[in-house]
C-alpha positions in Angstrom: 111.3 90.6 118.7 110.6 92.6 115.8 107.3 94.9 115.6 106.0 96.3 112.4 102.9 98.9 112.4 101.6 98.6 109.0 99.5 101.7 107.7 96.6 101.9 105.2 94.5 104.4 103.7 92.9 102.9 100.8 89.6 101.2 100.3 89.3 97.6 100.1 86.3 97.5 97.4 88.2 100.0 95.1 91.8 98.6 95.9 92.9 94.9 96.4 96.2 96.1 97.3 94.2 96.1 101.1 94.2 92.2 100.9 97.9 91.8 100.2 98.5 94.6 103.1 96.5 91.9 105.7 98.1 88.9 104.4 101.6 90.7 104.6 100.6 91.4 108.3 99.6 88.0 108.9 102.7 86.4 107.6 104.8 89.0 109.6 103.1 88.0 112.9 103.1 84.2 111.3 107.1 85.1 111.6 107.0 85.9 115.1 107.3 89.5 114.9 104.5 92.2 116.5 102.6 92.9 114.1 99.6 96.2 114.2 97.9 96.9 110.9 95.9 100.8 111.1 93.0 101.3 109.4 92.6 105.2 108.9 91.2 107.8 106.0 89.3 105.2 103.2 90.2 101.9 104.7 88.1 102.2 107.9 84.9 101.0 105.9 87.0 97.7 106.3 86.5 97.2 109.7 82.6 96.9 108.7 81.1 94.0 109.1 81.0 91.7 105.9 83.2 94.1 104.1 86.3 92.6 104.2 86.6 88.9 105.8 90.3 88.7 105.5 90.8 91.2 107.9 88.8 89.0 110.3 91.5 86.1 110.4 94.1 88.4 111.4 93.1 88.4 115.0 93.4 85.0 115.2 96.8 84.7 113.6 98.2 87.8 116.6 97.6 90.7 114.5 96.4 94.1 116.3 93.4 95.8 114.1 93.5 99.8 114.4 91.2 101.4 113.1 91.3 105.7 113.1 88.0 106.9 114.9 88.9 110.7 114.0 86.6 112.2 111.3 88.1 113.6 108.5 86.2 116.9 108.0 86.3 118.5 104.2 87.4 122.4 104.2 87.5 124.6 101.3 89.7 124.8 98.9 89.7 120.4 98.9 91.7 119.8 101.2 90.6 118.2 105.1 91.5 119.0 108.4 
């Protein structure tokens, strides 16, 4: 079996990219492959309730939802660490 982690940073209100980044997951998994999807950096707001109800079908089509816990912390000069 196949297995595919699939990695995204952006957020879902700003970027509709997100939606095609679920549905790729869920067609993956659809295909009988393992299929994770990570929510880190922006796209964790889409693990909110309400924010983004496509990500909400893809538990019941046998995708894992990761979503980063780690804050991201702003240092000087603009960058994070």
């Amino acid at each position: 079996m196949k297995q595919f982690l699939l990695i995204e940073t952006r957020d879902p209100i700003e970027h509709r990219d997100v939606e095609r980044v679920a549905q790729l997951a869920a067609g993956l998994s659809d295909a009988g492959s393992e299929t994770a999807l990570f929510l880190t950096e922006n796209a964790v707001i889409a693990a909110r309730p309400g924010v983004a109800p496509f990500l909400e079908a893809l538990a019941g089509r046998g995708v894992a939802l990761w979503v980063d816990d780690t804050p991201t912390i702003a240092v000087a000069g603009g960058g994070t660490g």
